[in-house]
MARRO-665424 format. One line per field, with one value per residue (C-alpha): residue number from 1; x, y, z; residue in one letter. Coordinates in steps of 0.001 Angstrom, whole numbers. Layout:
pos <- (NUM / ...)
xx <- (X / ...)
yy <- (Y / ...)
zz <- (Z / ...)
code <- (A / ...)
END
This chain:
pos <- (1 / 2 / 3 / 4 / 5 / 6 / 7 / 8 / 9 / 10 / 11 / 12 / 13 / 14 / 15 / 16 / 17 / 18 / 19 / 20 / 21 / 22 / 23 / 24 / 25 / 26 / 27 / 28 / 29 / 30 / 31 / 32 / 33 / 34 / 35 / 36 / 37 / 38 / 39 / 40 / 41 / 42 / 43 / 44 / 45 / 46 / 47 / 48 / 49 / 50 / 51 / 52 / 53 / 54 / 55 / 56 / 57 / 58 / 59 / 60 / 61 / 62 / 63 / 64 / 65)
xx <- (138354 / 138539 / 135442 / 134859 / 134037 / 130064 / 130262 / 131759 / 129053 / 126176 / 127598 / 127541 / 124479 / 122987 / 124809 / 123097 / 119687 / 120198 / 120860 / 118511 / 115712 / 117400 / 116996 / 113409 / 112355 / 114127 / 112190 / 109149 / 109242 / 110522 / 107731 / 105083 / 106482 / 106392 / 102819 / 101123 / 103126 / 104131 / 107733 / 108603 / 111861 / 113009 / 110760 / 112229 / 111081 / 110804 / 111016 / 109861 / 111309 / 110106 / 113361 / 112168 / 112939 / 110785 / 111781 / 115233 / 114212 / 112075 / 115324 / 117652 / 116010 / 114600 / 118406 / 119249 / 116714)
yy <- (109761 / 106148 / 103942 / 101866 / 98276 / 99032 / 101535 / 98835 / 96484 / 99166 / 100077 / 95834 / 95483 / 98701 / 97324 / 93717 / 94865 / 97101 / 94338 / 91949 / 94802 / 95482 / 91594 / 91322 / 94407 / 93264 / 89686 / 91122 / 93621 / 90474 / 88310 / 91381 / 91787 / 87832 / 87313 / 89963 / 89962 / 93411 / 93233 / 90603 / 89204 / 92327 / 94689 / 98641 / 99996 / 103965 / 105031 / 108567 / 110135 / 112589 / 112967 / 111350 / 108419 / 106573 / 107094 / 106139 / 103309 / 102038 / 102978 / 100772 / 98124 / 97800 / 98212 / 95303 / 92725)
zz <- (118603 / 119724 / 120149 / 123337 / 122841 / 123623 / 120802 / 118345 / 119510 / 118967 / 115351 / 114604 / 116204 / 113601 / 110487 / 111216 / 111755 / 108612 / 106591 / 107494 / 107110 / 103546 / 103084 / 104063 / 102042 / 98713 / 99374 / 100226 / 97379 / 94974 / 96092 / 95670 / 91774 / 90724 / 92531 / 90702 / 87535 / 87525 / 85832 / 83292 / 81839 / 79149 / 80744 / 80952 / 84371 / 84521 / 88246 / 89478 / 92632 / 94944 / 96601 / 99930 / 101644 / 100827 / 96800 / 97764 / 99252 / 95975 / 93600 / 95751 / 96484 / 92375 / 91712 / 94092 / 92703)
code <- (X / X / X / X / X / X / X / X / X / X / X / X / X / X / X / X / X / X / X / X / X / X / X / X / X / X / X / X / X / X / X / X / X / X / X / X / X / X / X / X / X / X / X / X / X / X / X / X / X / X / X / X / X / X / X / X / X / X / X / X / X / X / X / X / X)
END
């Protein structure tokens, strides 16, 4: 099926706010870690999930710092 050129704009539109919420999670989750000390250099990190997304959410974005 062929995409109109609103469509195309709506799917760039999603994919940019996407990332820049991705971006401001990993720095605000990066910033949380170095003000309170909670991972340091050689550090093993265990992470539990429930499943949800909010445990995905956690994984990726530790994975990504």
């Amino acid at each position: 099926m062929r995409q109109d050129a609103g469509d195309l704009k709506d799917d760039r539109r999603q994919k940019t706010n996407l990332n820049k919420l991705q971006k401001k999670l990993r720095r605000n989750m990066g910033q949380a870690i170095a003000d309170f000390e909670m991972i340091e250099e050689g550090d093993k990190v265990m992470v539990c999930l429930s499943g949800g997304k909010d445990s995905f959410t956690m994984l990726d974005i530790l994975m990504n710092l």
